[in-house]
C-alpha positions as CSV (number, residue, x, y, z in Angstrom):
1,X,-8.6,-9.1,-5.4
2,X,-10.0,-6.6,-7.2
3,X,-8.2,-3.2,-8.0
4,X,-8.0,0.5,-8.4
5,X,-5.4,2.3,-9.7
6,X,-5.6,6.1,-10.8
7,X,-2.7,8.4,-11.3
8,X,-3.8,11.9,-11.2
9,X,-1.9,15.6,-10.3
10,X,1.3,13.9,-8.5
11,X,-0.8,11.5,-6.5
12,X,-1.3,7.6,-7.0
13,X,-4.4,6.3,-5.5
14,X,-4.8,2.7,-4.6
15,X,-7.7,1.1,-3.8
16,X,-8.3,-3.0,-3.1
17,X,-10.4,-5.2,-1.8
18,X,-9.8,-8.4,-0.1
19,X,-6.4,-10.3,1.3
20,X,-2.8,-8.6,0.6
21,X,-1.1,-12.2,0.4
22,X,1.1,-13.6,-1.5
23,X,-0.5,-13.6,-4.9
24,X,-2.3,-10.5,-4.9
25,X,0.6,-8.8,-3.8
26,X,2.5,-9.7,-7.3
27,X,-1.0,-8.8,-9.3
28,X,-0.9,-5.1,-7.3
29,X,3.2,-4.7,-7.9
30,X,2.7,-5.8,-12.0
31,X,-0.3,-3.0,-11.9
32,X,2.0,-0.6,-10.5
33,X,5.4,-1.0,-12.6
34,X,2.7,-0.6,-16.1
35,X,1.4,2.8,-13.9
36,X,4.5,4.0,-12.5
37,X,4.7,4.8,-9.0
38,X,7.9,6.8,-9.2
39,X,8.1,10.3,-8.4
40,X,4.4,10.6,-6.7
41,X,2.9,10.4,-3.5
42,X,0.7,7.4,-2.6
43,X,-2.3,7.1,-1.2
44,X,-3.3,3.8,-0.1
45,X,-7.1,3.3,1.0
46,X,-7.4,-0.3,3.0
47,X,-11.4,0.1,3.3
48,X,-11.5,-3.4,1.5
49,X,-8.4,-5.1,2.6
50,X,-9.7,-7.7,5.1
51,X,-5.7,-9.2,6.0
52,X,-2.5,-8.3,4.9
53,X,0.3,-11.0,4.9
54,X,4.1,-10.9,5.0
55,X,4.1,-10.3,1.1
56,X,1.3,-7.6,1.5
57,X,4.0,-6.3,4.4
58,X,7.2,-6.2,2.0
59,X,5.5,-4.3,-0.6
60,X,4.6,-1.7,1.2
61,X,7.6,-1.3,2.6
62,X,9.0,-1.2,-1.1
63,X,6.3,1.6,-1.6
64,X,7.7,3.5,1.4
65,X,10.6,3.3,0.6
66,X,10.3,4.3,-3.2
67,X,8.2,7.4,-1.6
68,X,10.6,8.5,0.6
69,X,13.5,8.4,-2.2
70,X,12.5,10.6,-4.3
71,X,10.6,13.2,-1.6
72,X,7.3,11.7,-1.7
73,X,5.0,10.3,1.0
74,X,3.0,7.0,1.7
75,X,-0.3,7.6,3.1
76,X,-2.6,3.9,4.3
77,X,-6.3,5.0,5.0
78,X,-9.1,2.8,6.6
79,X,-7.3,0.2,8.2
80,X,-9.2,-2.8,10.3
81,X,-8.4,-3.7,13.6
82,X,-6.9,-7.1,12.0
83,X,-4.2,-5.2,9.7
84,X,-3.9,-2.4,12.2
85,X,-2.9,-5.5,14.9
86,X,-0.4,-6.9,11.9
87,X,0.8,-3.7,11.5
88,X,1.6,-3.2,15.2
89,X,3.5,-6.3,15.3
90,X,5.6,-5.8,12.1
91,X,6.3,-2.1,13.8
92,X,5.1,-1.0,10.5
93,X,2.5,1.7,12.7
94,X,5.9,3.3,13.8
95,X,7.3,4.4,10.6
96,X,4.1,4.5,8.1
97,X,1.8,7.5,7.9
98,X,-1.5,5.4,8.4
99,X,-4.8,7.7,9.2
């Protein structure tokens, strides 16, 4: 899976490609403890995520709930129909900010 991560005015852009799984979950969480995602507001573009698995689910519930915390707000943009389906499922389209 390849990665972006920028860090820029308060706001922490994310950017992948590929699966969410199990793997690259623990490759995006490393890249965000070096970064620091405490204290910002996240914004999470899923153009390139094809599937997202329990793993991808648990981080991003981590990230939520880091946002929310300390004030901040999750934002998932450019979901598929697949991870909007997992996302249904989980509930995760009830309490997430996805647009």
């Amino acid at each position: 899976m390849e990665l972006t991560i920028k860090k820029e005015n308060g706001v922490l852009s994310i950017a992948g490609n590929g699966r969410l799984d199990t793997v690259t979950s623990a490759e995006l969480s490393a890249k965000l403890d070096e970064t620091g995602y405490e204290d910002v507001d996240i914004d999470f573009d899923f153009t390139g995520i094809e599937y997202i698995s329990s793993a991808g689910l648990r981080l991003i519930l981590a990230l939520q709930k880091q946002a929310t915390e300390t004030g901040n707000k999750l934002v998932i943009r450019n979901i598929n129909k697949v991870v909007a389906e997992i996302f249904r499922v989980a509930g995760f389209n009830k309490s997430l900010t996805i647009v």
